[in-house]
C-alpha positions as CSV (number, residue, x, y, z in Angstrom):
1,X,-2.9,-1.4,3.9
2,X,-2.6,-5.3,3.6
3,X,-2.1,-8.2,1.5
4,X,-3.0,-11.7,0.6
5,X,-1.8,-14.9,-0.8
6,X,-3.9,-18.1,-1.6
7,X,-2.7,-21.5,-3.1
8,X,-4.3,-24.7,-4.1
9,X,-2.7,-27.8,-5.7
10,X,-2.2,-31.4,-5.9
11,X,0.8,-31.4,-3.4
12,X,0.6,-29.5,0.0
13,X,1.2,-26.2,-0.3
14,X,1.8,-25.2,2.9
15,X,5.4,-23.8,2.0
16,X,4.2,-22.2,-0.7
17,X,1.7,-20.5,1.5
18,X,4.2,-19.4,4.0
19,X,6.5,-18.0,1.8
20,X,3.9,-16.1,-0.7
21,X,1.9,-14.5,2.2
22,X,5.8,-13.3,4.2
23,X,6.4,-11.6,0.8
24,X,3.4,-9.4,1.3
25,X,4.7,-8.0,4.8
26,X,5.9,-4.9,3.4
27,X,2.3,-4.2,3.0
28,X,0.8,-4.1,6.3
29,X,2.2,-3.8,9.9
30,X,-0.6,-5.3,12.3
31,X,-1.9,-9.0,11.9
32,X,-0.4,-11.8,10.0
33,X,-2.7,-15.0,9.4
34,X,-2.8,-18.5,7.5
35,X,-5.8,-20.8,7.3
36,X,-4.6,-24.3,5.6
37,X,-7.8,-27.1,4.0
38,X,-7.1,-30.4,4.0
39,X,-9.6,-33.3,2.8
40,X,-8.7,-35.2,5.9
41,X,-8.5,-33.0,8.6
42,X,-10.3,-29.8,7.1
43,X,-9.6,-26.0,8.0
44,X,-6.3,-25.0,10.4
45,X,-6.0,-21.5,11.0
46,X,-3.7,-19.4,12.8
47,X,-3.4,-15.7,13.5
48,X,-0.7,-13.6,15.3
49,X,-0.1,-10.1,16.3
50,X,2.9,-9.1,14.0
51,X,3.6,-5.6,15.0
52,X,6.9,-6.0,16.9
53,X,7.7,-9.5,15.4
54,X,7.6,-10.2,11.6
55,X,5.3,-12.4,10.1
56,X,7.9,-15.4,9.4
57,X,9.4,-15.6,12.8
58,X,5.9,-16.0,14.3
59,X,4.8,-17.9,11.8
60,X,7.7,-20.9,12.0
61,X,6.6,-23.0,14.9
62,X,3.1,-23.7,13.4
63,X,4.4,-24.9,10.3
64,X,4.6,-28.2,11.3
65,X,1.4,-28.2,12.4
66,X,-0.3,-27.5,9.1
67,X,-1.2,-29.4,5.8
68,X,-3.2,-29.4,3.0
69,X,-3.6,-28.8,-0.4
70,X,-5.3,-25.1,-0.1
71,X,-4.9,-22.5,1.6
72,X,-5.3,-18.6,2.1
73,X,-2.8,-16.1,3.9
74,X,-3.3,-12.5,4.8
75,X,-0.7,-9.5,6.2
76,X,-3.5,-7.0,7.7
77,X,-3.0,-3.5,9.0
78,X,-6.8,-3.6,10.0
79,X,-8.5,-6.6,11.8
80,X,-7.3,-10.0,13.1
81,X,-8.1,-12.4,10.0
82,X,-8.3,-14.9,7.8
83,X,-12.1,-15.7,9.6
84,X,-13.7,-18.9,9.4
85,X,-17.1,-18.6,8.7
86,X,-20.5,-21.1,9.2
87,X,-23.8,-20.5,7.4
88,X,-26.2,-21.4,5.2
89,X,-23.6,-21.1,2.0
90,X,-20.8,-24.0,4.2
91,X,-17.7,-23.7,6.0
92,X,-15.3,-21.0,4.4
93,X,-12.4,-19.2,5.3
94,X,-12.4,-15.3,4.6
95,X,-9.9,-12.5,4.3
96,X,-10.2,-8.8,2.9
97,X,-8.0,-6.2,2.1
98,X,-9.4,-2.0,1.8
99,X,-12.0,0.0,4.0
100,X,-15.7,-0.3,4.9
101,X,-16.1,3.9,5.5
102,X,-20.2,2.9,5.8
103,X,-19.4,0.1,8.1
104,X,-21.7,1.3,10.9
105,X,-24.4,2.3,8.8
106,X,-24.3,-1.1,6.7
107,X,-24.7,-2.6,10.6
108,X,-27.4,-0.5,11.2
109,X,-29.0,-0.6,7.5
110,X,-28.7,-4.7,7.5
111,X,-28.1,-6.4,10.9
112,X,-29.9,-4.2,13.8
113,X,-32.5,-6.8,14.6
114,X,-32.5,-9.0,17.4
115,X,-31.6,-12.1,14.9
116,X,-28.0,-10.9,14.3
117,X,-24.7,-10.1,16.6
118,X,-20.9,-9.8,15.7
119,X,-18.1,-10.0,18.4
120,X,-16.6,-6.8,19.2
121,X,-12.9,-5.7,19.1
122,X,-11.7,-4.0,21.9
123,X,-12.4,-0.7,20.3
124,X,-16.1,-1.3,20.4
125,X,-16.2,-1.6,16.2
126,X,-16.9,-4.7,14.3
127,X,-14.2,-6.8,12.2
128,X,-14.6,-5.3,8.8
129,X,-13.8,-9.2,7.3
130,X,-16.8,-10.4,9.4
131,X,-19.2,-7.6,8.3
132,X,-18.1,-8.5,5.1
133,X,-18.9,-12.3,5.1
134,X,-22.3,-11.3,7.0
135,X,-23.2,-8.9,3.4
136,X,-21.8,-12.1,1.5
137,X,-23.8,-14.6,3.5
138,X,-27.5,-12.5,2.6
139,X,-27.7,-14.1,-0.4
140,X,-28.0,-17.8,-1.8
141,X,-24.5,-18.2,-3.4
142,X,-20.8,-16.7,-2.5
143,X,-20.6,-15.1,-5.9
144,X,-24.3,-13.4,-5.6
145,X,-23.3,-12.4,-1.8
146,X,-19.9,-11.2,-3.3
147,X,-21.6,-9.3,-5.6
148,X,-23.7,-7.5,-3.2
149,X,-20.9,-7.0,-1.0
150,X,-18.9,-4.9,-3.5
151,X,-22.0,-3.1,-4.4
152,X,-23.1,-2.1,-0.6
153,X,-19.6,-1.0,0.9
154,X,-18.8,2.4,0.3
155,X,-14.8,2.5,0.3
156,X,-12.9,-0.8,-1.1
157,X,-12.9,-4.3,-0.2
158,X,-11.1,-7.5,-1.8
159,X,-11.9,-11.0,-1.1
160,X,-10.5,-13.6,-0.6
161,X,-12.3,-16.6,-0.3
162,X,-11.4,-20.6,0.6
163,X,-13.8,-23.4,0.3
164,X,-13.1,-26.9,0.4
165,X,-13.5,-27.2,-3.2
166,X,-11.9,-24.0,-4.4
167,X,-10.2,-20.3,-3.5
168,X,-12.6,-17.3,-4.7
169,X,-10.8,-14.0,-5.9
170,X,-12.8,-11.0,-6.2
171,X,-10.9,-8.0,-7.0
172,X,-12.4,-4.6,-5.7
173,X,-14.8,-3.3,-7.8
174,X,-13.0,-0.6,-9.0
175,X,-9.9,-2.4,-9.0
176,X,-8.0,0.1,-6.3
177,X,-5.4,-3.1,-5.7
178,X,-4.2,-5.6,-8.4
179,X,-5.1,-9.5,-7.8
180,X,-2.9,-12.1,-9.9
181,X,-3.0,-15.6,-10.4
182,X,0.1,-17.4,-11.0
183,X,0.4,-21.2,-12.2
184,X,2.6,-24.0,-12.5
185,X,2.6,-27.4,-12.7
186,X,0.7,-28.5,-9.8
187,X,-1.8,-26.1,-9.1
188,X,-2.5,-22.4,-9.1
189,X,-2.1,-19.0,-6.9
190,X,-3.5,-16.2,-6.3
191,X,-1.7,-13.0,-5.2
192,X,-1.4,-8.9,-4.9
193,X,2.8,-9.2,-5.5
194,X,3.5,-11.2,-8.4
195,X,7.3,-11.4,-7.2
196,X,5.6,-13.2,-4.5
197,X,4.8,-16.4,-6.8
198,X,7.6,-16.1,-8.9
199,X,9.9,-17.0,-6.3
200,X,7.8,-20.3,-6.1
201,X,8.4,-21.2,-9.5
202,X,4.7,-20.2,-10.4
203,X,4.5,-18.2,-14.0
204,X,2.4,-15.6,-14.7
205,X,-1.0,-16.7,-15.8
206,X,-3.9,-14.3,-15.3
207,X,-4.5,-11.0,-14.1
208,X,-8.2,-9.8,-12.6
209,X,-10.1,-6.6,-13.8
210,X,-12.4,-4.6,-11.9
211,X,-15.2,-6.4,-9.8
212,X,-14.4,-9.7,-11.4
213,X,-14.5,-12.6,-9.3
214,X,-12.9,-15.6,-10.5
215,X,-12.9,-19.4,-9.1
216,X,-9.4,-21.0,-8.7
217,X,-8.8,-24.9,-8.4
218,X,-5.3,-26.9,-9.3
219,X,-6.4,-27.2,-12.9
220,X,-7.0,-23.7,-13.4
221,X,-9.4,-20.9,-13.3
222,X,-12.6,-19.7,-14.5
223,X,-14.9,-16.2,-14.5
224,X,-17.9,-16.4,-12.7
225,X,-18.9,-12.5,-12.7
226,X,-17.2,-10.6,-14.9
227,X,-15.0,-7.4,-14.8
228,X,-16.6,-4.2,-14.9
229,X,-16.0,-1.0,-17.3
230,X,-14.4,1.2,-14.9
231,X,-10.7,1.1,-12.9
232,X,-9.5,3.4,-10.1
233,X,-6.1,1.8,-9.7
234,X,-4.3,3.1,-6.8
235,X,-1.4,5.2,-8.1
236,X,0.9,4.7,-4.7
237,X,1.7,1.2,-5.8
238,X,4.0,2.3,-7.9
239,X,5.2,5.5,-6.3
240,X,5.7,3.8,-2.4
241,X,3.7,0.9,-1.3
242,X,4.7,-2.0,-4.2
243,X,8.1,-4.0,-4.5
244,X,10.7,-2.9,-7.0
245,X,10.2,-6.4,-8.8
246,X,6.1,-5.9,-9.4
247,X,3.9,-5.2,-12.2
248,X,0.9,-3.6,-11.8
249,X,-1.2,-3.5,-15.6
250,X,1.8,-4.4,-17.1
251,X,4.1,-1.5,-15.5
252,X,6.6,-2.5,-13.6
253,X,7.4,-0.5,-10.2
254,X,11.0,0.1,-10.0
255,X,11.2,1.0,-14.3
256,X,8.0,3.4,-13.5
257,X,9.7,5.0,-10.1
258,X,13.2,5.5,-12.8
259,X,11.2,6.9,-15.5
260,X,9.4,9.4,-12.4
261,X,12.4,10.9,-11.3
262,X,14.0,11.3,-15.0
263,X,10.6,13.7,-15.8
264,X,10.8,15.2,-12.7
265,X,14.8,16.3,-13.1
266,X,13.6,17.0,-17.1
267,X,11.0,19.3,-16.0
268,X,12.9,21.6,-13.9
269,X,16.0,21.3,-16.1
270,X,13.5,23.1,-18.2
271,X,12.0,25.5,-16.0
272,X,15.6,26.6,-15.6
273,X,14.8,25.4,-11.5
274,X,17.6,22.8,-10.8
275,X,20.1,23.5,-8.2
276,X,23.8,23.7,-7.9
277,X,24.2,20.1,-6.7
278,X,27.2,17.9,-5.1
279,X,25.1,14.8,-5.1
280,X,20.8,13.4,-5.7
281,X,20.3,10.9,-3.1
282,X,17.3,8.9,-2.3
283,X,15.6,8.8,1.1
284,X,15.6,4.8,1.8
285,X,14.4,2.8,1.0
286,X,11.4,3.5,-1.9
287,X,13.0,7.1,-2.9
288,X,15.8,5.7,-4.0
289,X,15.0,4.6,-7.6
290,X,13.2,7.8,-8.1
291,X,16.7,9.4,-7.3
292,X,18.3,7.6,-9.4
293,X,15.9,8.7,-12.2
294,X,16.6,12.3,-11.2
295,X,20.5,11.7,-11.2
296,X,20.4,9.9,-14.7
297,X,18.1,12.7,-16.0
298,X,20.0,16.0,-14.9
299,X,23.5,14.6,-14.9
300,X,24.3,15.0,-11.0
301,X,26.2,12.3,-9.6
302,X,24.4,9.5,-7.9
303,X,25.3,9.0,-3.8
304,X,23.9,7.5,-0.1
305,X,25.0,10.2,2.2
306,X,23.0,8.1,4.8
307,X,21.4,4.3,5.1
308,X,19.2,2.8,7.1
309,X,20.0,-0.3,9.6
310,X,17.3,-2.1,10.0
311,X,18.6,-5.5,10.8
312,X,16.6,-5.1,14.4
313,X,14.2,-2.5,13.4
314,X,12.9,-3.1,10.0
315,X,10.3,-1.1,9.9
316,X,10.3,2.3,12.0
317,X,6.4,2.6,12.5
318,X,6.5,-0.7,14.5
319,X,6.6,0.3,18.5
320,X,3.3,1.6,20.0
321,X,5.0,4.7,21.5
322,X,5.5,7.9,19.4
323,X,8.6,8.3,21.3
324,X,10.3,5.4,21.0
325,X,9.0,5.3,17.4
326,X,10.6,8.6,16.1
327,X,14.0,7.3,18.3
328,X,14.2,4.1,16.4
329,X,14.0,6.5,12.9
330,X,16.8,8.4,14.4
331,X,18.6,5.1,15.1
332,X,17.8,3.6,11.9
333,X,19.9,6.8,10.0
334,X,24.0,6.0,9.6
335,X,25.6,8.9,8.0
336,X,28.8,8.9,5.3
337,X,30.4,11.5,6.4
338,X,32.3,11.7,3.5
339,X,29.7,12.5,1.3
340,X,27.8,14.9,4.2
341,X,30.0,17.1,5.2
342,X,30.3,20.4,3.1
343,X,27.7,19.2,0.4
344,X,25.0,20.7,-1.2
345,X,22.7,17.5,-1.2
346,X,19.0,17.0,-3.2
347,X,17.2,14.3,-1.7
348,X,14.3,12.6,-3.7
349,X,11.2,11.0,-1.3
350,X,8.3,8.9,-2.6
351,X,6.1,11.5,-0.9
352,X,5.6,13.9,1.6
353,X,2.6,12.9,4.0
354,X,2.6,14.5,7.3
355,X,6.7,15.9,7.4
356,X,6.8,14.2,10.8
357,X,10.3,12.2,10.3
358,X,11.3,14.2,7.6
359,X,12.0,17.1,9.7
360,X,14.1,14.6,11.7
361,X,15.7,13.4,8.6
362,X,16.8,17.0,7.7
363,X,18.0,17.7,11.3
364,X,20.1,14.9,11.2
365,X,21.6,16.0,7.3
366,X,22.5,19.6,8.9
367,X,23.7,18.2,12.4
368,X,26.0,16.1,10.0
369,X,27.5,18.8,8.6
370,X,25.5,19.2,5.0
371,X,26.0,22.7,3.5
372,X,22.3,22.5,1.8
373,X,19.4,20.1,1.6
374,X,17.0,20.3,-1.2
375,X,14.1,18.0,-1.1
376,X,12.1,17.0,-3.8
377,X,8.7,14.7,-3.7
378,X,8.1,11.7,-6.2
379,X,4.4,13.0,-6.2
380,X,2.0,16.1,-5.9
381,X,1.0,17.1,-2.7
382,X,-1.3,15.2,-0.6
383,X,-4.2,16.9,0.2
384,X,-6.7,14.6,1.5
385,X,-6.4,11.5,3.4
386,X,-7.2,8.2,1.6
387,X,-10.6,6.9,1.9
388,X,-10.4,3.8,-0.4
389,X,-7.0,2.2,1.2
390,X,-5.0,2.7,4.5
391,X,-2.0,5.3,3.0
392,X,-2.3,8.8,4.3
393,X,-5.1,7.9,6.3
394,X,-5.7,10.5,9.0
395,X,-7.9,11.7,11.5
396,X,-8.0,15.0,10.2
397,X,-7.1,16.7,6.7
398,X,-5.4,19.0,8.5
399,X,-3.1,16.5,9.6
400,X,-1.5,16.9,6.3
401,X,1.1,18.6,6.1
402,X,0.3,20.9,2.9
403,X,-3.5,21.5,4.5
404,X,-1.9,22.3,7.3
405,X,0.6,25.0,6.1
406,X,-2.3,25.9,3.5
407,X,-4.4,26.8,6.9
408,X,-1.7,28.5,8.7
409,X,-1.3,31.0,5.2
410,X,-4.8,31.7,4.8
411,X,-6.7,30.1,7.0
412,X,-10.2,28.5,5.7
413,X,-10.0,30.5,3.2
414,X,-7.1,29.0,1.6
415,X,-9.2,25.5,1.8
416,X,-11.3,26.9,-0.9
417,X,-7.9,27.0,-3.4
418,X,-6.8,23.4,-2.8
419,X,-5.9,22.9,-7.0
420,X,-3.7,26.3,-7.1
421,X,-1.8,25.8,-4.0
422,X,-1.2,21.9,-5.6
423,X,0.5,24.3,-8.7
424,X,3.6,25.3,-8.6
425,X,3.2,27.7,-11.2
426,X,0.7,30.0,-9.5
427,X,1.5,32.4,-7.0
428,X,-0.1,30.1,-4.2
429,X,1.5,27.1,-5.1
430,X,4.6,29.2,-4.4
431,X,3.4,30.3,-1.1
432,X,3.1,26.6,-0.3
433,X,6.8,25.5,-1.4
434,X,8.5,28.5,0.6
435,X,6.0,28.1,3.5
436,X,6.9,24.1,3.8
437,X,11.0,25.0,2.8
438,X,10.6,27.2,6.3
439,X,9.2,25.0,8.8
440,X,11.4,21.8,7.5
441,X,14.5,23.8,6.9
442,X,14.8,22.7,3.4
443,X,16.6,25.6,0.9
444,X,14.0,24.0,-2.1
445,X,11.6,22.1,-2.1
446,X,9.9,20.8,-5.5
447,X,6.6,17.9,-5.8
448,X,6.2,16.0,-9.4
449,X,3.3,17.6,-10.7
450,X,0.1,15.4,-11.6
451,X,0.8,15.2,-15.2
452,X,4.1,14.2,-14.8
453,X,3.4,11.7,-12.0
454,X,0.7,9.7,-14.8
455,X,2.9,10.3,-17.6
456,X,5.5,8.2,-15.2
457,X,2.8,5.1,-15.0
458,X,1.7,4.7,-18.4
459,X,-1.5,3.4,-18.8
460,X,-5.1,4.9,-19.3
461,X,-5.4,8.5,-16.7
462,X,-8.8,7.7,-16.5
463,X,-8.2,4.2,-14.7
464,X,-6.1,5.6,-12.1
465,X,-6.8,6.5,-8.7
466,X,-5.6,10.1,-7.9
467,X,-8.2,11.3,-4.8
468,X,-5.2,12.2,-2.1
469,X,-3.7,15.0,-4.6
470,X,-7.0,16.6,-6.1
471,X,-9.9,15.1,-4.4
472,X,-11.3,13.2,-7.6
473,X,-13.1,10.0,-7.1
């Protein structure tokens, strides 16, 4: 996915910076960027490749070598960025966070004459930042070119803007990802995580709507579009991709993931479905809290029959190679024997995406000498990839794994009853959970049901985003 952190003061905030944009690295596996403004010197930008080396260790050395009062940091799973950008509207540093799915045609549609060009990455496409700052740069002002930047790309896109004078926010326009501004005594921020500020000393101070796009300086901030009507909040902030210590709309992430698993361990209780447990456990590190939920809820007893080292390898996805990736997940897995062996165990995941290191995960429960593994999944299950953000973004649908047990049942047939096999209740939806509980080697399987999974959140249905479990936009 991504993330992004901007400051500007009176002091340098270089530090600040640093710091704010390393707490977004839980967010996005690829790129890590900084571009610094100073009065005296003007823009400093750096970028580095952050997939085998985390943002702050590459990041160190150049420390020195920046200052300023302003500044704008990115963590990108996409393209390399913050860019730096020359046209008729100044010199401005740019960063963006979502996914242009019409970039080609807005090339096509905008920029296929002879006057225009963009550097190619190695895969042949365009940097979806620069298209973005070529939409933006159409039009007389940033805030009209923002404008008709949101309103061309199909997908999602916030921006992140630094000028000499000021930072620009514009959240998405349907708000898929929060943007906050924090404040303190010196100047302001701006930021996806508001942990990420708080550690700073910064307070909370503002938080964007829909579309709005807001200008930041040291004294403050002001509105210069407005927020728009509708929100499509992305639900997986709370369920997987946001830190414990976030709020999102007021809801704070690890309280919403507790209050998940307790209506997902109700719920059965009340079907009359929960198993003859030893122990809930979590699988590290975001299902644990919805375990814990579950635990509190149906009165089984808490445990970590395994935990995760991740000193060296901190995040399993990182390698190139499949293989050496699904070797550094087994790696990553150090049993308790003591509270394996024998058990009847009930894990609790944030979700179940493709079942690729889950299977692994059950293997190496069973190989440890676990009597049963029941899994259960903090959300409904996925049946179409994400096209507004980068989580469960595949190839194929059928990459899935309920669309692809859903084919191997029926075949294209079954692709016509995507909403009963999501039900538990119907006879499909059984199908699905004893189909799944086969291949994995699970002896149950449950997924939070929809209604559960939004009465976990809180806030308005209507604002949230819920297109990877029923196909609504």
């Amino acid at each position: 996915m991504g993330g992004f952190f901007g400051a500007i003061s009176r002091r340098d905030c270089v530090l600040d910076l640093f710091f704010g944009t390393d707490y977004h690295s839980h967010l996005g596996t690829r790129r890590g960027g900084m571009t610094v403004y100073d009065a005296q010197d003007g823009f400093q930008r750096q970028i580095h490749n952050i997939e085998n080396t985390p943002f702050r260790t590459k990041f160190e050395d150049d420390l020195s070598d920046f200052h300023g009062c302003s500044g704008i940091g990115c963590i990108s799973d996409t393209d390399p960025q913050p860019l730096l950008v020359r046209s008729h509207l100044g010199l401005y540093a740019i960063t963006t966070v979502g996914i242009l799915n019409n970039a080609e045609d807005l090339v096509e549609r905008y920029f296929s004459d002879h006057g225009h060009q963009f550097m190619a990455m190695s895969s042949g496409k365009v940097n979806s930042t620069e298209l973005v700052a070529a939409l933006i740069n159409q039009c007389d002002d940033l805030v009209s070119g923002i404008r008709h930047a949101q309103e061309s790309i199909d997908g999602s896109c916030t921006i992140l803007i630094l000028t000499p004078e000021c930072i620009l926010a514009a959240r998405d326009r349907l708000g898929r990802l929060p943007v906050l501004i924090g404040q303190d005594a010196d100047g302001c921020c701006v930021s996806f995580e508001s942990f990420a500020y708080h550690k700073l000393g910064y307070q909370d101070a503002y938080e964007l709507g829909p579309r709005e796009i807001v200008r930041v300086t040291p004294d403050g901030w002001e509105t210069l579009s407005p927020a728009g009507d509708q929100m499509r909040i992305c639900a997986f902030l709370w369920t997987y991709y946001g830190y414990p210590n976030s709020n999102y709309e007021g809801v704070n992430v690890e309280v919403m993931r507790y209050r998940n698993g307790e209506i997902m361990a109700r719920d059965e209780v009340q079907r009359g479905q929960l198993p003859k447990v030893d122990y809930v456990a979590g699988v590290p590190d975001s299902g644990v809290p919805h375990a814990i939920g579950f635990a509190n809820r149906s009165g089984k007893p808490f445990a970590r029959p395994f935990v995760k080292y991740t000193p060296t390898w901190p995040r399993s996805f990182m390698p190139a190679n499949q293989s050496v990736r699904d070797q550094v997940a087994k790696m990553k897995q150090i049993p308790v024997p003591e509270l394996i062996e024998g058990k009847r165990l009930l894990f609790v995941d944030d979700s179940i995406v493709r079942g690729t290191q889950l299977r692994g995960t059950v293997e190496f429960l069973y190989d440890s000498g676990a009597a049963e593994v029941h899994m259960r999944s903090a959300c409904p299950p996925i049946m179409y990839g994400c096209k507004y953000l980068n989580f469960s973004r595949s190839n194929s649908d059928m990459e899935l794994l309920s669309r692809r047990t859903i084919q191997a049942l029926e075949g294209d047939e079954g692709q016509q009853h995507l909403d009963e096999y999501a039900d538990a209740s119907t006879q499909r939806g059984q199908c699905l959970l004893q189909a799944i509980c086969k291949e994995m080697g699970f002896d149950s399987l449950g997924y939070q049901s929809l209604d559960g999974l939004l009465e976990a959140i809180g806030i308005d249905r209507s604002k949230i985003c819920t297109y990877c479990w029923n196909g609504q936009e």
